[in-house]
C-alpha positions, 0 to 999 in steps of 0.5 A: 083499665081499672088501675088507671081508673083508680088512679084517675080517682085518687088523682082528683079526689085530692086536689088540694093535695097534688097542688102543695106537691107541685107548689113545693117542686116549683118553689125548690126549682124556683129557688135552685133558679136564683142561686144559680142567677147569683151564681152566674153574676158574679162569673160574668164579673169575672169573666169581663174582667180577667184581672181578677184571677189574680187570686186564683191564678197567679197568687197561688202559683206565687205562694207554690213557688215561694213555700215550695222553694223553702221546702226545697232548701229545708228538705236538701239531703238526706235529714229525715226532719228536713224531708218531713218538713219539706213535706209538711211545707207543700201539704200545708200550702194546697190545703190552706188555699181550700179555706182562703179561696172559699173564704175570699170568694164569698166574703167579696161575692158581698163586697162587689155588690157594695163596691157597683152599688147593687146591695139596695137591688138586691134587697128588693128581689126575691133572692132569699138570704141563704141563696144568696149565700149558696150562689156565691158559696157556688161560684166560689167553689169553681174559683176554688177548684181553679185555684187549687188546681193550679197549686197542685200542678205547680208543686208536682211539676216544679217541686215533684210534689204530688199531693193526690199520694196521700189518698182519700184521707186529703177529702175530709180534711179539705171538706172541713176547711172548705166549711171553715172558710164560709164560716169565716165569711159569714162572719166578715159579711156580718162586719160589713153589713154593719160597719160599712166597706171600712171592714171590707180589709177583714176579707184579706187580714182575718186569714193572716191572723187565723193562718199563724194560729192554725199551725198550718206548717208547723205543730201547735207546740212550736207556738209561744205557750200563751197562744196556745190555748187559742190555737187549740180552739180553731177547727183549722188546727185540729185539721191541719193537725190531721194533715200531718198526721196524714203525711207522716203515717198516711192514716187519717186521724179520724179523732182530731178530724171529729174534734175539728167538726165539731169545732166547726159546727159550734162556730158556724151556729155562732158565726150564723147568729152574728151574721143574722143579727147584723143583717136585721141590726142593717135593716132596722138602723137604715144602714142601707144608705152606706153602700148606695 
């Protein structure tokens, strides 16, 4: 009894105190609410219109078949190079799906709403910047696992390929793509955001130019010896550098994944200040009157 009393006392002799604790529950709850509001618009975009898992249906089962095919031929008979690059092929094809799916996903989560004409909407609700980003980097992920998903099986069940063989090694390596592709997208929604829908071809292209300079099937050194040195500054080589490794010995190499973070990180601050800058540079200029 006393206990409760003294609990009693302590609860309103603090008033003040136990509002700004219920005020910080409900405005992280609150928050949480919107980013699942966003990330439930755009599944029912998807939802009322099955063409779109194009890009997470039938486009990786394309690209399983297609580079799946390759590394069938490569890695006929007994050559141990052949095998290795047959290898390198399938590793290489699931892992790059982990950064286009996340990057696609939330670079065209903003492209929708230019293309329905919801971007002026949006801006007068109380969704925050960085929730919006978190519900479309949330319903990104589910396209992801789909995605994914499909080239997994495709490559066990065409190719006898089983990607999960390499272990635990494959979560950090995907991790850090995972993380590469938003930041690539907040460096695409800042391309749109200030020049218009006419960048919205970035959404797609980036990925084509990033792809080669990754070295997502091959090393780096197969390069020509001027791009180089730009290979060895993107996060995704040092990542993919680790998914060789990871194949050829089954060790992750816990170096090149550390210089892929960090990489990462310093890229995601430089892409985060872009993206920053050309949201107030859109709401200053009045560039609003593009997308409506």
């Amino acid at each position: 009894m006393n206990g409760d009393a003294d609990h009693q006392a302590r609860h309103h002799s603090d008033p003040a105190g136990h509002a700004a604790q219920a005020g910080d529950r409900s405005e992280a709850a609150l928050a949480w609410l919107r980013i699942r509001a966003i990330a439930r618009r755009h599944a029912y975009v998807l939802a009322r219109s099955p063409h779109r898992l194009f890009d997470v249906t039938l486009w990786p089962l394309v690209d399983v078949l297609l580079f799946g095919a390759i590394a069938a031929f490569v890695g006929a008979g007994d050559v141990p190079a052949g095998r290795q690059a047959a290898a390198y092929l399938l590793a290489g094809i699931v892992l790059w799906h982990v950064i286009y799916q996340s990057q696609i996903a939330v670079s065209t989560g903003l492209l929708e709403e230019t293309w329905t004409r919801n971007l002026l909407n949006l801006m007068v609700t109380p969704v925050r910047e960085l929730e919006y980003v978190a519900g479309v980097a949330l319903f990104g992920l589910a396209k992801l696992a789909m995605g994914v998903a499909v080239l997994v099986v495709g490559a066990a069940v065409f190719f006898a390929f089983d990607v999960t063989s390499l272990g635990f090694g494959l979560v950090p390596i995907a991790a850090v793509l995972l993380a590469v592709g938003w930041v690539i997208s907040l460096v695409v929604m800042g391309c749109v955001l200030r020049f218009g829908t006419g960048a919205e071809a970035l959404a797609w292209g980036v990925m084509f130019v990033v792809m080669p300079l990754s070295g997502v099937f091959y090393p780096v050194e197969a390069l020509p010896g001027m791009l180089r040195p730009l290979a060895r500054v993107l996060p995704t080589t040092w990542a993919f550098d680790a998914l060789r490794e990871l194949v050829d010995t089954g060790v992750l190499a816990w170096g090149r994944l550390g210089v892929a973070t960090a990489l990462t990180a310093g890229c995601a601050a430089a892409a985060g200040w872009f993206a920053a800058r050309m949201l107030a540079r859109f709401r200053q200029r009045g560039y609003i009157s593009r997308h409506t």
